[in-house]
Structures are given as C-alpha cells and as structure tokens.
VOKE-160743 format. One record per residue: x, y, z of N, C-alpha, C in turn; residue in three letters. Coordinates in steps of 0.05 Angstrom, whole numbers, padded with zeros to 5 digits, always signed. Layout:
BEGIN
XYZXYZXYZALA/...
//
This chain:
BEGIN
-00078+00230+00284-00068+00229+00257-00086+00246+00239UNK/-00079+00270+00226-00092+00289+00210-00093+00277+00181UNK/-00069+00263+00169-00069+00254+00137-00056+00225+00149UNK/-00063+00210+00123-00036+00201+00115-00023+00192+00081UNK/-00007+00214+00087+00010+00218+00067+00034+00198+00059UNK/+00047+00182+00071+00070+00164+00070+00070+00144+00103UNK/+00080+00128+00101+00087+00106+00131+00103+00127+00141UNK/+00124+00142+00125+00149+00149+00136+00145+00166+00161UNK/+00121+00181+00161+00111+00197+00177+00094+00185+00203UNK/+00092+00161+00207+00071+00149+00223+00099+00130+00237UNK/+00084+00142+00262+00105+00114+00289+00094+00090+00290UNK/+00111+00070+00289+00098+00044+00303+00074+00047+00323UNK/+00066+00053+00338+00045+00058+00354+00023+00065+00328UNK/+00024+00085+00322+00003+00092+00306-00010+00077+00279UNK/+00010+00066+00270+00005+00044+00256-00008+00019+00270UNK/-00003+00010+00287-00003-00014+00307-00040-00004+00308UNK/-00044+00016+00314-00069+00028+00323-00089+00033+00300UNK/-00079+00035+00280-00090+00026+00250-00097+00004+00245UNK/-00076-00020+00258-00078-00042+00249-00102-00064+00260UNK/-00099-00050+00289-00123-00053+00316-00158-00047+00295UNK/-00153-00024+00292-00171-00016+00280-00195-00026+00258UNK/-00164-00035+00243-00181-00045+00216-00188-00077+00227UNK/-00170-00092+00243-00184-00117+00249-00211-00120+00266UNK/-00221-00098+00288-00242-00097+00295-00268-00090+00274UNK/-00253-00065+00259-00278-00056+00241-00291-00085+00222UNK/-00264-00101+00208-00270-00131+00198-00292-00154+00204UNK/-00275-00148+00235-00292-00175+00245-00315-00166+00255UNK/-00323-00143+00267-00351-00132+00271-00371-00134+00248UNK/-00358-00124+00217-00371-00124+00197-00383-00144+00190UNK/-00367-00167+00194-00370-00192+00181-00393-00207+00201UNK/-00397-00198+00226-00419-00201+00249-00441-00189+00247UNK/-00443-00176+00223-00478-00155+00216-00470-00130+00230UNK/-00451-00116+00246-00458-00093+00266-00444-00073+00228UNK/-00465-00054+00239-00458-00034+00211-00440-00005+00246UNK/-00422+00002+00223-00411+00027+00231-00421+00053+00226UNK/-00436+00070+00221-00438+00094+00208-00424+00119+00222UNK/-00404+00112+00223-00382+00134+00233-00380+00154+00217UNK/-00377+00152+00198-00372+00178+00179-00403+00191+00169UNK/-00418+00187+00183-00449+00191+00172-00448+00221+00165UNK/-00459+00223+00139-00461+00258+00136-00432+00263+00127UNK/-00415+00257+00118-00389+00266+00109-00388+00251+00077UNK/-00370+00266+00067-00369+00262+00037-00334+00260+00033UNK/-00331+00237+00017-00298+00240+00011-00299+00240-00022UNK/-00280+00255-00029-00268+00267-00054-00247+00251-00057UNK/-00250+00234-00086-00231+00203-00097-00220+00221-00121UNK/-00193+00236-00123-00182+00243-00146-00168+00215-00155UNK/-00176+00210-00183-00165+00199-00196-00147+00210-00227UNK/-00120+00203-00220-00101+00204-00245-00093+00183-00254UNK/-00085+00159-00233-00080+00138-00242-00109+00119-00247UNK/-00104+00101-00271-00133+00087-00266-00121+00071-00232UNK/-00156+00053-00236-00151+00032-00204-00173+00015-00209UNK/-00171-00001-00200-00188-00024-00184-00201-00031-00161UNK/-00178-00040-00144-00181-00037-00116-00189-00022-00103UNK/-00170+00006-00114-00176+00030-00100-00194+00045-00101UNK/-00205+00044-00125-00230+00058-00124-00259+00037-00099UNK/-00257+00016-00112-00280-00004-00111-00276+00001-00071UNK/-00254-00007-00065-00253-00010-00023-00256+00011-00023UNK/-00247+00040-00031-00254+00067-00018-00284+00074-00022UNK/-00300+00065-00042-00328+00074-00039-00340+00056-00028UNK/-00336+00028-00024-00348+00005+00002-00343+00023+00016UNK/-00318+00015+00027-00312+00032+00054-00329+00047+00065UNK/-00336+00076+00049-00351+00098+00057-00376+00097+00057UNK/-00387+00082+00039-00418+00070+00046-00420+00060+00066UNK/-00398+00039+00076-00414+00017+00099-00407+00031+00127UNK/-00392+00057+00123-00390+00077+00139-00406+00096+00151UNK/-00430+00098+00127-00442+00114+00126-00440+00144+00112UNK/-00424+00143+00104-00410+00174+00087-00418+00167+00059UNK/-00417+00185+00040-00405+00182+00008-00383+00192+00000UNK/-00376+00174-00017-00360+00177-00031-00365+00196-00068UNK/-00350+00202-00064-00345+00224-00104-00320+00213-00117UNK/-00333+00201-00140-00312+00196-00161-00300+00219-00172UNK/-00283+00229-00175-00268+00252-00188-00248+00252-00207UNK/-00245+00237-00235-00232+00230-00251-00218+00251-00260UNK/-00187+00265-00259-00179+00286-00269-00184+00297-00298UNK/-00192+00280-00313-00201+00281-00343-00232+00308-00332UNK/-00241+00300-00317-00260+00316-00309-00262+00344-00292UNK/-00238+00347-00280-00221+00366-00266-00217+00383-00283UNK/-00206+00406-00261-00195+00427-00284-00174+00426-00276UNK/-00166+00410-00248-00135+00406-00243-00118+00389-00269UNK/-00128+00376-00291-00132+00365-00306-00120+00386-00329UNK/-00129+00409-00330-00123+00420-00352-00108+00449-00342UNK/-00091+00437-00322-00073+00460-00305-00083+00477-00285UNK/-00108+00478-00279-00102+00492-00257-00088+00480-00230UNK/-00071+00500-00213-00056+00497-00195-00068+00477-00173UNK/-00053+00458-00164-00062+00441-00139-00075+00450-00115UNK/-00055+00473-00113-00065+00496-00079-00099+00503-00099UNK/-00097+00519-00119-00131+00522-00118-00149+00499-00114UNK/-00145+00469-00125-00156+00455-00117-00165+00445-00098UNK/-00133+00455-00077-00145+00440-00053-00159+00461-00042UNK/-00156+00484-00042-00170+00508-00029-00205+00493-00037UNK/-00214+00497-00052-00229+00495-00061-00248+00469-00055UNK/-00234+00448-00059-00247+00423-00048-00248+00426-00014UNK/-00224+00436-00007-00236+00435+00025-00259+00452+00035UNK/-00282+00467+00027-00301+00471+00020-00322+00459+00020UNK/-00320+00440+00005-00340+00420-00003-00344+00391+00017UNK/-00317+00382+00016-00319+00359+00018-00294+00359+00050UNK/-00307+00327+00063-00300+00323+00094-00264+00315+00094UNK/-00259+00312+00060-00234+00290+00062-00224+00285+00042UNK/-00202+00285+00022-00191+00274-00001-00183+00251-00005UNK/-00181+00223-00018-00167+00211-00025-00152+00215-00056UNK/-00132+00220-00062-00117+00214-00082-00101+00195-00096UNK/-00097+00193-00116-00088+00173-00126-00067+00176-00158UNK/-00046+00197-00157-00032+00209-00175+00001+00197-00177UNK/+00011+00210-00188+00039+00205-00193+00060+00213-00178UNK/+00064+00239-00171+00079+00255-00150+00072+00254-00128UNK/+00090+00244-00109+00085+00254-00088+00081+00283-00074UNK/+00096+00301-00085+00089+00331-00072+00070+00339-00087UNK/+00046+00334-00101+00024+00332-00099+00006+00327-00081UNK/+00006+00302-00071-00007+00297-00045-00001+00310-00021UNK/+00028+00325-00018+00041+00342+00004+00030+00372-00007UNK/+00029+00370-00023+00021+00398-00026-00017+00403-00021UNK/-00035+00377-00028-00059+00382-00017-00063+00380+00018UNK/-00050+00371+00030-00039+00372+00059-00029+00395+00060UNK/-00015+00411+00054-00001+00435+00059-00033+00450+00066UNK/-00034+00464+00038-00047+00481+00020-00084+00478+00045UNK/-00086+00457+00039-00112+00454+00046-00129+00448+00069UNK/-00153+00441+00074-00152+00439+00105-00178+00414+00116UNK/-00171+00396+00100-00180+00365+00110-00166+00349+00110UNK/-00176+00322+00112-00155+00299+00117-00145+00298+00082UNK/-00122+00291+00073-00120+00269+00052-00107+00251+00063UNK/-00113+00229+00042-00105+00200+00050-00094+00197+00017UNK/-00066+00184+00021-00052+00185+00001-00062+00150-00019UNK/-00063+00153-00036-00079+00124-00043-00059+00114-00063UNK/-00044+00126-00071-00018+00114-00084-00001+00141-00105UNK/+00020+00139-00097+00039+00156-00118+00060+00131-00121UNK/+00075+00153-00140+00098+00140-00162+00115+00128-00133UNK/+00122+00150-00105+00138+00150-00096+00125+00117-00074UNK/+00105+00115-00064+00094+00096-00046+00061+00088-00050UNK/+00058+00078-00031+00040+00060-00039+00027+00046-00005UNK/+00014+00073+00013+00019+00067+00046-00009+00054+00048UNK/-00034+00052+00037-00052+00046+00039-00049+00007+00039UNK/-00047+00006+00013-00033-00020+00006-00014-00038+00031UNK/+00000-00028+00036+00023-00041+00053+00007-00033+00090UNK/-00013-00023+00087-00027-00025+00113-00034-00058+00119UNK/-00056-00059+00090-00071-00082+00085-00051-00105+00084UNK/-00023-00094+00076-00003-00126+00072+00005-00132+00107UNK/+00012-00114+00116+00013-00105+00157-00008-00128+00169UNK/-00037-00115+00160-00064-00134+00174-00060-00162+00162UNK/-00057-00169+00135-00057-00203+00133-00035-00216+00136UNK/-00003-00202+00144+00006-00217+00162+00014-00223+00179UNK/-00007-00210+00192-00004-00212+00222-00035-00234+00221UNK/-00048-00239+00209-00078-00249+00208-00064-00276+00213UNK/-00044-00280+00188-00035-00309+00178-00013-00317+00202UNK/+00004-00301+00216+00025-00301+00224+00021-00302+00259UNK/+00003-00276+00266-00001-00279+00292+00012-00250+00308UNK/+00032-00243+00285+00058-00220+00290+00077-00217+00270UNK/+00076-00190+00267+00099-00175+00254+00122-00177+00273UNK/+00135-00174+00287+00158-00170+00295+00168-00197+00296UNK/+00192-00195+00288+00214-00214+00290+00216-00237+00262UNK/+00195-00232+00248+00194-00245+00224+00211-00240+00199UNK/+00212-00246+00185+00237-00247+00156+00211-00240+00137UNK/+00218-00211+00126+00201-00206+00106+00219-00203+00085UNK/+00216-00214+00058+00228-00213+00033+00212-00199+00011UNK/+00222-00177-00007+00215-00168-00034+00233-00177-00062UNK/+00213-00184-00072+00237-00194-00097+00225-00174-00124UNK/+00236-00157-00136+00229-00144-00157+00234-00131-00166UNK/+00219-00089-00166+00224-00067-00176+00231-00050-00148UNK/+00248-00043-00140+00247-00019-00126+00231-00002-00123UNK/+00204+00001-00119+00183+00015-00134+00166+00027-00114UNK/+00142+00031-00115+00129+00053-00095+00122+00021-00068UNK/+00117+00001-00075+00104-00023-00065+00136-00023-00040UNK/+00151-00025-00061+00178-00034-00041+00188-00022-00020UNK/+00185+00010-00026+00186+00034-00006+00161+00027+00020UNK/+00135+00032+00013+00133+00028+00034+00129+00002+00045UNK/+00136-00027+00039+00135-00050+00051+00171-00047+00072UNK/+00193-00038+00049+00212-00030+00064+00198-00008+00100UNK/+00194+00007+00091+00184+00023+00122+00161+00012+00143UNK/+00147+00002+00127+00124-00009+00152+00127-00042+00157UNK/+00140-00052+00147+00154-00083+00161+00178-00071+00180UNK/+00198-00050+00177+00216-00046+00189+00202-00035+00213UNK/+00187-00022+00211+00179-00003+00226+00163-00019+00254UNK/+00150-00041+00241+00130-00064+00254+00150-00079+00272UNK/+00181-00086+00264+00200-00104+00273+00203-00120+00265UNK/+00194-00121+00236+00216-00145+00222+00233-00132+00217UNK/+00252-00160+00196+00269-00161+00187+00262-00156+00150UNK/+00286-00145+00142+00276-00140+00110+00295-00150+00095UNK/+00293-00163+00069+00314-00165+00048+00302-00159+00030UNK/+00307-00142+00015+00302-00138-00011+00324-00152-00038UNK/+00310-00154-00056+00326-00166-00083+00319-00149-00105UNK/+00340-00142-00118+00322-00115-00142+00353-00113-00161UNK/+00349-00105-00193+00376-00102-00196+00381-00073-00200UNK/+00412-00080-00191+00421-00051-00183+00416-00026-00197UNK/+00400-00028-00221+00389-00002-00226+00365+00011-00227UNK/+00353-00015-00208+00323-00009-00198+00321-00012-00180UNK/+00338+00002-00166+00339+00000-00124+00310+00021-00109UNK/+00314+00012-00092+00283+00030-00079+00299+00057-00077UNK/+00282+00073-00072+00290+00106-00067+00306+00114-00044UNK/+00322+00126-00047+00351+00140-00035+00330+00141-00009UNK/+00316+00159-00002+00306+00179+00020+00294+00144+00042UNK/+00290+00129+00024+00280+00105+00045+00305+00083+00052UNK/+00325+00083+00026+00349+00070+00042+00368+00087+00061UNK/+00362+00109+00067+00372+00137+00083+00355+00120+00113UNK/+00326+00114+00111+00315+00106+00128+00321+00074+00146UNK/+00328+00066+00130+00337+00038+00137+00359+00037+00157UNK/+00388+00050+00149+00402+00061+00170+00395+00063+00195UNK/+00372+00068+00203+00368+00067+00235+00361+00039+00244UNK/+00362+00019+00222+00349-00007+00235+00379-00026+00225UNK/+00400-00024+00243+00423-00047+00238+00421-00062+00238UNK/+00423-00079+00223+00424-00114+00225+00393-00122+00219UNK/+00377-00100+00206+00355-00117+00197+00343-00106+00174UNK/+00367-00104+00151+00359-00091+00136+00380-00105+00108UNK/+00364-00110+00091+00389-00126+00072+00383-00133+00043UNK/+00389-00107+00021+00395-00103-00004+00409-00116-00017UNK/+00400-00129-00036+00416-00152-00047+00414-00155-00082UNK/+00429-00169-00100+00423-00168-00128+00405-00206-00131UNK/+00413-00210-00102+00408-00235-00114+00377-00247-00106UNK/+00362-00262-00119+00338-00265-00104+00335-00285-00083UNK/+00357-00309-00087+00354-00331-00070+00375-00318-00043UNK/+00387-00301-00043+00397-00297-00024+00383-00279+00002UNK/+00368-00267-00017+00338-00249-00004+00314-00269+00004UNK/+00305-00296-00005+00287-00305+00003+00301-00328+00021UNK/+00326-00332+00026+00334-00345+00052+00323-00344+00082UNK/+00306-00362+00094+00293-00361+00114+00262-00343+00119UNK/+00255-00342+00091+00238-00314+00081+00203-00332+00098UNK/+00189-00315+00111+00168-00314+00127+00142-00314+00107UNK/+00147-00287+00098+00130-00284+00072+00151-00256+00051UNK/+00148-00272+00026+00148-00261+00006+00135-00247-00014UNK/+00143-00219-00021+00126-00200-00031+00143-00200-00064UNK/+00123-00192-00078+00128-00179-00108+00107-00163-00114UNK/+00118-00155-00143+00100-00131-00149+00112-00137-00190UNK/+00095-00119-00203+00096-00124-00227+00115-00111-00237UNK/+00134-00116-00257+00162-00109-00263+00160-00075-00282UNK/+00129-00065-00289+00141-00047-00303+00106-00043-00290UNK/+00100-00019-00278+00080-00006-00275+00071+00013-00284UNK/+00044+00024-00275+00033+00044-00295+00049+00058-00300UNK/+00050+00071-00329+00073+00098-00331+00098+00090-00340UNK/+00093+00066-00346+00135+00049-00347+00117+00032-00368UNK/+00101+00032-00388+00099+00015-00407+00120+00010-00424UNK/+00126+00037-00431+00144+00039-00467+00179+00022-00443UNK/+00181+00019-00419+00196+00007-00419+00200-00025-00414UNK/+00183-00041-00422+00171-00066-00415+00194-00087-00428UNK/+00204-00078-00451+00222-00093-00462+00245-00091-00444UNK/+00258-00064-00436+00273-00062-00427+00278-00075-00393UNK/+00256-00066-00381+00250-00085-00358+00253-00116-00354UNK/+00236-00127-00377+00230-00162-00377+00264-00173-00383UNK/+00275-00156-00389+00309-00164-00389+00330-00163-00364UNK/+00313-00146-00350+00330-00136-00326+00325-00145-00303UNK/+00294-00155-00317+00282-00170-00277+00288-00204-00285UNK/+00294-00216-00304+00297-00238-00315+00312-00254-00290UNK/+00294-00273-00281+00305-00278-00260+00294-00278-00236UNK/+00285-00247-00230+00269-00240-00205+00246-00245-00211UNK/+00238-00279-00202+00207-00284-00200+00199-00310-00180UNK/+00176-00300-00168+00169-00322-00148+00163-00343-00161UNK/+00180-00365-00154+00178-00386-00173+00179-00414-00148UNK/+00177-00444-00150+00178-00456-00137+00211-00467-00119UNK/+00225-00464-00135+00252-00462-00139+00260-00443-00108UNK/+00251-00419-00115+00256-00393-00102+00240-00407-00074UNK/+00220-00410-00079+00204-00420-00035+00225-00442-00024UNK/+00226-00441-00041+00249-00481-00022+00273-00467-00004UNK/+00273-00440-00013+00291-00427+00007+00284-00417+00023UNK/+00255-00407+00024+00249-00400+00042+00243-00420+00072UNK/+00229-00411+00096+00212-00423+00118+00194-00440+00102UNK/+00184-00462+00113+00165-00483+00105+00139-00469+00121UNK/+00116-00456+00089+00106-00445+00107+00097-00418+00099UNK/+00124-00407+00084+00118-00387+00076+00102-00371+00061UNK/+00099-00344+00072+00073-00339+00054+00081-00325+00033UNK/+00064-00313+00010+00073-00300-00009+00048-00276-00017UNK/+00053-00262-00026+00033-00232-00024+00044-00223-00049UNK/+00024-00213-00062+00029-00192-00088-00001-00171-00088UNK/+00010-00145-00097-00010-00133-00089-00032-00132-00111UNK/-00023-00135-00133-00048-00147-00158-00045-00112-00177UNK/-00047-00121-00199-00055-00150-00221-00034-00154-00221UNK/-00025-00193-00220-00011-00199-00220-00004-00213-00250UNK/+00024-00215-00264+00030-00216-00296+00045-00248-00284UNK/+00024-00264-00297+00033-00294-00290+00047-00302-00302UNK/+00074-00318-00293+00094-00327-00325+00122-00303-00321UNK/+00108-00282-00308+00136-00264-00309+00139-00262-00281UNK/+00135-00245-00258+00144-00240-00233+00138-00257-00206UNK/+00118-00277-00226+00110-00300-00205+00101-00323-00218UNK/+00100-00352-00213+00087-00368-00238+00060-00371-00231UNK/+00044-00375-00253+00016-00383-00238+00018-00405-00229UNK/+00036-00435-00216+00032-00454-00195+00023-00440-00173UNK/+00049-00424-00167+00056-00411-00144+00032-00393-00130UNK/+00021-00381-00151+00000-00355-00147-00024-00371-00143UNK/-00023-00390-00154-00050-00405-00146-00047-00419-00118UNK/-00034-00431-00114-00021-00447-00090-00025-00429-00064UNK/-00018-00403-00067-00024-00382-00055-00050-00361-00058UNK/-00058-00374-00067-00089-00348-00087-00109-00335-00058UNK/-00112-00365-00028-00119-00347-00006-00113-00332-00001UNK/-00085-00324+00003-00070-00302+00018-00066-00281+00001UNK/-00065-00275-00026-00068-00257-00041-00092-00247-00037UNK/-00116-00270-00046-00138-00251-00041-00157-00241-00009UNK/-00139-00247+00004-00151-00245+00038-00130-00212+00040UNK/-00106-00215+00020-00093-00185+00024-00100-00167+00004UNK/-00118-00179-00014-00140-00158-00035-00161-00152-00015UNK/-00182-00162+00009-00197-00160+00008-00194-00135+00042UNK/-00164-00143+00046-00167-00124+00077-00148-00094+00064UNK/-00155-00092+00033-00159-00058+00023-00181-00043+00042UNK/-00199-00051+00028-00219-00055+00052-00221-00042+00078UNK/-00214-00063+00087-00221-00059+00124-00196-00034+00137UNK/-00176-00043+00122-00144-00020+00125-00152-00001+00121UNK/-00169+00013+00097-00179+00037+00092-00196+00049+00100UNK/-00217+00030+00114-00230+00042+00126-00226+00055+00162UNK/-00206+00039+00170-00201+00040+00188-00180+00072+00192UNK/-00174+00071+00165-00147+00094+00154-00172+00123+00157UNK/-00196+00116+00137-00211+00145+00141-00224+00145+00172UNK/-00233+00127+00176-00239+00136+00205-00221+00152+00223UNK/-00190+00148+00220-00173+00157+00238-00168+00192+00230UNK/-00172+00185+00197-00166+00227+00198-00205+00234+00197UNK/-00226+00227+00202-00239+00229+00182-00264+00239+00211UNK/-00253+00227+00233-00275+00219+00245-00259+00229+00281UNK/-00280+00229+00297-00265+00240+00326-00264+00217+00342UNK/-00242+00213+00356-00229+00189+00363-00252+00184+00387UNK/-00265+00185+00400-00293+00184+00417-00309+00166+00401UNK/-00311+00179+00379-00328+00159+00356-00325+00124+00337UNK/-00291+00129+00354-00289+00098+00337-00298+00082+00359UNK/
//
C-alpha cells in the first residue's frame, strides 16, 4: 500500500491487515515495548481544516514511532496563498518521508499522490473521512469480536463519515442501513459502489427503520466544518435524525453506538445516550491512534520492518 487516499481503493485483505496491525501496535504499546519504526523519518501534517484528534494521534503516533512529525498550517503555506498543489507536492517530497493532509477536496489529496513521490495519507476531505472509519473498523471488532455479518446503522448527514463507514463496513461484510433525508444522501460515486453488495445495503428516509436490528449505531454532526451559515437550515431537516433512547429499543439489546466527535448534545444524539455510551466513543477516539499509526507504518515503512 503506497497512500491511502480513500477505503474505495483498498481490498478487504488490506484493510483486514491494517486492522491486524493497529491491534498489535495497541496492545504491544500498552505492554511498555516502544516501536521506532519510522526512526529518522519526518511526516508533513497540512492543515486546512482545523482538528483535534487529528492533529494530536498523528504527532503521538510519530513520536512513539520514532519519526517527527511537522505541523504545517496552510495559513503558513504558500499553498495558502495559491501556489499550485503539484509545486507543493514536488517540493515537499524533498524534504519530508510522507504527507498527511487534511483539506476539503478530494482531488487535492489525488493530486499530491499523482504529482508527488511519498506516501500521503488522506486525514480527512469534504468527500471522506478513511482514517476515522479505520479506527470505527478496530473498535468494533474490539467490542464485537467481528465485522462480518453484523447490522451496521448511520443515522444523519450523508457526509464524508457516511461514505466511508458506507465502504469499509460493506467492504468488512456487514450489512448497512443508512437513514439521511433525501437531500442529504451520501455521494453518487459510493451509492454506484454499493450495487456490488445485494441485499446488504439499505437507504432509507426513515431512522427507525435503519436502526432495526442495528449492532452498532453511527452518527455524525448535522452541519460540519464549512456548512455553518447552513445550520438553521440543517437543524430543520435532520429534525428527527437523532440517537435518542426511543431509537435503541429498536435496535439489538446490546447495541453499540459510535460518533466520531465533537459530538452536539441535544441535537444528533442525547447526552443520556452519549453518556451511557461515553466507553465506546471514547475507546473509538482513542484507536485514532493506534489506526494511524498502523496506517503510516504501512506506506511509511518496509514491510520486513513491521
């Protein structure tokens, strides 16, 4: 695996082998053994969108790796003040062992993969969100035992979270329902993808009909970065779509629930609920983490060395 740019591009196997990955790197860590796999390598963190997570697990990560990490805030860039992406990446591959990014466009991040000649690791665009949905992969399978054959449910925005939980639960062998209203459906190019998985794949307006027999349940926040000025317009449209107690009684006894954070309490989930659940949220905040690291080792590092 050279990048990774989207799930869409990665086979079950290879994921599966990510997933292997990051649970050894975890449980080793958590045993005192340090890794310094990436020792002597430097990764490049473009930032456009702010972050939290993402910044904070990708520079763990690379420390307890043994590498450094570079903050690279585009305010600081001159990609920032137009110059072209290809010079960027020309240029950074130069310097540095590896990119992570974290922007809006996706053919941005395809275009520093094109153009350039290290790993990037895609850390979130408008269009997905593959880093994230690794870490949702590792905790539930932690909690669960196995992906395949389970009932995974999204209740929300059609949004970068949904795309790739849609491809890498499908991909793993669940089952999917999504709930979203119809004018915030996930992206054409991923319900194009679904089509190859008959009978386990199921778009819906309604949310209780999506969390029917639901394993674990996912949300995400109804208006994300970049979608402020539409918040009014949103809180009208998702009215309805929220993990609420109401909503689990349909599900499995049992079920789990995941949000990828910050989570807006009162609107897309209640705080009972989020509290009731606050382990498993934060055990799928904290395997950012271990997922990512396991993610740079795979473009970052020679497969001898893991």
């Amino acid at each position: 695996m050279k990048h990774l740019l989207k799930l869409l591009d990665l086979s079950k196997e290879e994921i599966t082998e990510l997933l292997d990955l990051a649970d050894r790197l975890k449980a080793e860590t958590k045993a005192g053994v340090e890794h310094h796999i990436l020792k002597g390598k430097t990764l490049g963190m473009i930032f456009e969108k702010s972050s939290t997570r993402t910044r904070v697990s990708f520079e763990t990560g690379m420390y307890q790796l043994g590498g450094h990490a570079l903050f690279l805030s585009s305010r600081d860039l001159q990609i920032g003040r137009g110059e072209p992406v290809e010079d960027t990446a020309r240029v950074l591959s130069r310097y540095l062992d590896g990119i992570m990014i974290r922007t809006f466009a996706q053919e941005e991040v395809e275009t520093l993969a094109r153009v350039g000649s290290i790993p990037i690791i895609n850390g979130l665009t408008d269009f997905c969100h593959p880093c994230q949905v690794l870490a949702d992969l590792q905790t539930v399978r932690e909690y669960k035992g196995r992906i395949e054959g389970l009932n995974m449910c999204y209740i929300g925005d059609g949004n970068n979270m949904a795309n790739s939980l849609i491809v890498g639960f499908l991909k793993m062998g669940a089952h999917v329902s999504i709930a979203c209203p119809k004018a915030y459906q996930p992206d054409a190019q991923v319900l194009s993808f679904t089509e190859q998985y008959p009978g386990k794949f199921v778009m819906t307006e309604s949310p209780e009909e999506a969390a029917k027999d639901a394993d674990v349940i996912f949300t995400d926040v109804w208006a994300s970065m970049g979608q402020e000025e539409e918040k009014a317009v949103r809180e009208k449209a998702f009215r309805g779509y929220q993990i609420n107690a109401e909503l689990l009684a349909k599900a499995h006894l049992g079920c789990m629930v995941q949000h990828c954070l910050p989570a807006h309490r009162g609107e897309e989930i209640t705080a009972d609920v989020f509290e009731s659940h606050a382990d498993q949220i934060f055990d799928e905040a904290e395997n950012r983490l271990h997922a990512q690291k396991a993610v740079m080792v795979a473009v970052m590092a020679d497969k001898k060395d893991w």
